[in-house]
C-alpha positions as YAML, in Angstrom:
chain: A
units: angstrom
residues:
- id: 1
  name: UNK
  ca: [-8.52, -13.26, -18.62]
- id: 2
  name: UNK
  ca: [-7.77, -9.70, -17.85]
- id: 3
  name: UNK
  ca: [-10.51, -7.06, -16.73]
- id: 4
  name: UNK
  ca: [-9.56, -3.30, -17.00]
- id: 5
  name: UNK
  ca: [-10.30, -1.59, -13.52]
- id: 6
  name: UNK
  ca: [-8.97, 1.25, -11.94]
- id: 7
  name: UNK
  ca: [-6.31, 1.87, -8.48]
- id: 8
  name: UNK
  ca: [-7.15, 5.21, -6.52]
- id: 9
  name: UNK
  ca: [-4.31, 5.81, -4.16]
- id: 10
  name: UNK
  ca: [-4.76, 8.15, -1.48]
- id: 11
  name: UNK
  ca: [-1.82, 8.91, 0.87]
- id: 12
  name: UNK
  ca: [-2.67, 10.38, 4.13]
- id: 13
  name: UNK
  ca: [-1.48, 11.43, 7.47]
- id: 14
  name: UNK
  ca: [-2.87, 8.36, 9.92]
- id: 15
  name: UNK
  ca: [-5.23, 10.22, 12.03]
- id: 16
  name: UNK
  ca: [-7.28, 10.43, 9.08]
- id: 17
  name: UNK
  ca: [-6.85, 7.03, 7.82]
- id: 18
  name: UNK
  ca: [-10.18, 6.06, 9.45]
- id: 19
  name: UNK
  ca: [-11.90, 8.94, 7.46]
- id: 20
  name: UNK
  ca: [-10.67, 7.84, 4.19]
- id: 21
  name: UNK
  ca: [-11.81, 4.36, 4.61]
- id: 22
  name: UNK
  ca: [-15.50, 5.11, 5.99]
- id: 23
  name: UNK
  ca: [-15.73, 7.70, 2.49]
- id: 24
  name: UNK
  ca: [-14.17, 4.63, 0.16]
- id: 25
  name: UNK
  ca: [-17.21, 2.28, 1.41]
- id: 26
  name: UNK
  ca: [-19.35, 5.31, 1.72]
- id: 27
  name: UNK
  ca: [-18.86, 5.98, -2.17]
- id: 28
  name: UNK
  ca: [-19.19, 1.59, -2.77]
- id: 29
  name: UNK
  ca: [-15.86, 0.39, -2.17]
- id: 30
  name: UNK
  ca: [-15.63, -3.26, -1.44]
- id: 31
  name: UNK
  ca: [-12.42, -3.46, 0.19]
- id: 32
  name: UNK
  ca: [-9.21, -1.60, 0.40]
- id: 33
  name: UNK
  ca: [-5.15, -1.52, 1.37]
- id: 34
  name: UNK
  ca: [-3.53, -0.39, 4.48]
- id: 35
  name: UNK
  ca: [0.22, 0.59, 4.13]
- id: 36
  name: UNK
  ca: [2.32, 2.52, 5.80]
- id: 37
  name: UNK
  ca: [4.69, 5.20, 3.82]
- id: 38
  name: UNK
  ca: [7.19, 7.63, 4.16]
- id: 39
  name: UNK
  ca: [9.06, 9.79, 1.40]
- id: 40
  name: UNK
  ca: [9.56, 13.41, 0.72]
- id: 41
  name: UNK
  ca: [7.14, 15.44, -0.09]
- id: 42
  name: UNK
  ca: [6.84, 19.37, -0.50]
- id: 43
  name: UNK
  ca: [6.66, 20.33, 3.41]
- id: 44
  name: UNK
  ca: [9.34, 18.02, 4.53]
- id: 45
  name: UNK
  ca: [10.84, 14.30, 4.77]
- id: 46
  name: UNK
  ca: [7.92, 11.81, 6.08]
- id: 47
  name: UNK
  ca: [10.30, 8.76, 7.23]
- id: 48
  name: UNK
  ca: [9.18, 5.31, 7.82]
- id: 49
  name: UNK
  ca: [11.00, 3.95, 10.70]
- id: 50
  name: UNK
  ca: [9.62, 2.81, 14.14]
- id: 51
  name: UNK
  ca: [11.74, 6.17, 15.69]
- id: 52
  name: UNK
  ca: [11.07, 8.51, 12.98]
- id: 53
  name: UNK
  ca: [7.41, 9.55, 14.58]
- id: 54
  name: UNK
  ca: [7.64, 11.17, 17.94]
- id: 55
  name: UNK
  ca: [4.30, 11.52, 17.99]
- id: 56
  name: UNK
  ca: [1.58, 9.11, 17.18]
- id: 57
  name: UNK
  ca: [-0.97, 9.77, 14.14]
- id: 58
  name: UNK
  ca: [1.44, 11.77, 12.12]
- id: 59
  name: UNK
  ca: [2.83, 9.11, 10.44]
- id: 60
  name: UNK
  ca: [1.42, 8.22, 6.90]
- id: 61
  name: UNK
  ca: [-0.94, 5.58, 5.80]
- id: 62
  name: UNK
  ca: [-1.66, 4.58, 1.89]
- id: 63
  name: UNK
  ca: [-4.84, 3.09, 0.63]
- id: 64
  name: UNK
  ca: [-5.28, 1.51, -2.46]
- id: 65
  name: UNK
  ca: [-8.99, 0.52, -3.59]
- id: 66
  name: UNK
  ca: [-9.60, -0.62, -7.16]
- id: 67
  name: UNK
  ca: [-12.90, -1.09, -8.72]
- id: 68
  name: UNK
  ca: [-13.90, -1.83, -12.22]
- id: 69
  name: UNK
  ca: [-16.29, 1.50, -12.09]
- id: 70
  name: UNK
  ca: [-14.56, 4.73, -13.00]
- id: 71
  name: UNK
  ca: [-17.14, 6.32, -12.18]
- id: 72
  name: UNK
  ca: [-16.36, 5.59, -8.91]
- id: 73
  name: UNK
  ca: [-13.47, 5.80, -8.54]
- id: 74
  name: UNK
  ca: [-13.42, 9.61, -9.41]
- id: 75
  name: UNK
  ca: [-16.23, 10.22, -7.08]
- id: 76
  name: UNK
  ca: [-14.17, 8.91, -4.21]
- id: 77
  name: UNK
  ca: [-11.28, 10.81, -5.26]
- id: 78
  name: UNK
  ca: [-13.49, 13.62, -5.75]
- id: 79
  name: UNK
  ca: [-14.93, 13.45, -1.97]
- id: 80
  name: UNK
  ca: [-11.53, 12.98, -0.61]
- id: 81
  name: UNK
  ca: [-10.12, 15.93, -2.12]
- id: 82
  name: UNK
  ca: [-13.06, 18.14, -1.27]
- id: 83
  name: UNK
  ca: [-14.06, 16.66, 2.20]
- id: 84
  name: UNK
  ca: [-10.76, 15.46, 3.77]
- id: 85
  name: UNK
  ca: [-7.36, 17.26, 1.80]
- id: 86
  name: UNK
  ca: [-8.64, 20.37, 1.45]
- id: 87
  name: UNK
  ca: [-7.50, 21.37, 5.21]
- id: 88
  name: UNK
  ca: [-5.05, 18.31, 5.53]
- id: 89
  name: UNK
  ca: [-2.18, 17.17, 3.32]
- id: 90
  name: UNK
  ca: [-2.76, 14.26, 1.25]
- id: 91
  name: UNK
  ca: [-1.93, 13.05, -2.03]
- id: 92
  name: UNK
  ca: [-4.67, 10.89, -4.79]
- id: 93
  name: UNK
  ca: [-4.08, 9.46, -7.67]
- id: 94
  name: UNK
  ca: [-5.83, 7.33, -10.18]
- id: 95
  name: UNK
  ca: [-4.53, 4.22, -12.48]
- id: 96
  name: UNK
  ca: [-5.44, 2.81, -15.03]
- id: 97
  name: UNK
  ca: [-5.16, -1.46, -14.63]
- id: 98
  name: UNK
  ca: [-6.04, -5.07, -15.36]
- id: 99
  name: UNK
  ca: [-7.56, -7.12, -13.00]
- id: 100
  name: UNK
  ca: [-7.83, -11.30, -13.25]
- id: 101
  name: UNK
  ca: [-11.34, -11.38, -11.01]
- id: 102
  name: UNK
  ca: [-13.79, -8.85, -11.91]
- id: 103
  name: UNK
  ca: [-16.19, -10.39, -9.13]
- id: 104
  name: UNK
  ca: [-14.00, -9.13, -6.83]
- id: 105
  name: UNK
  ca: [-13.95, -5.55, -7.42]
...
């Protein structure tokens, strides 16, 4: 069985990684995603290689949490854009998707 739910992504420069986790279970998050990304973007190429940051914490970090609140979800993308991108670059965005455990999210 299938449970709609929805993904908020937030991609954000690592020193603020920590930030952006603490306002996920600050807003009721359960859990969330740790990946590392690189692409370009409108200030300049953000590569993912071992080399490509000379210096620590400006390399890029996605979360993902999902929930089956919306609700939520646009609260903590809400709180992230207000409190955390509006000084700092980052990107959010919010999808739409199924889950197979509800209990979990």
């Amino acid at each position: 069985m299938l449970y709609p739910a929805t993904k908020v992504t937030l991609i954000a420069e690592h020193f603020l990684v920590e930030r952006v986790c603490a306002l996920i279970e600050a807003c009721g998050g359960h859990g969330y995603t740790l990946t590392p990304v690189g692409g370009k973007g409108l200030h300049h190429l953000h590569a993912t290689s071992d080399r490509a940051t000379l210096v620590e914490g400006f390399d890029h970090q996605q979360v993902e949490v999902i929930t089956t609140d919306r609700a939520k979800a646009e609260r903590i993308a809400e709180r992230a854009l207000k409190e955390l991108f509006t000084n700092h670059s980052g990107v959010v965005y919010l999808e739409s998707i199924e889950v197979c455990r509800r209990e979990r999210f």
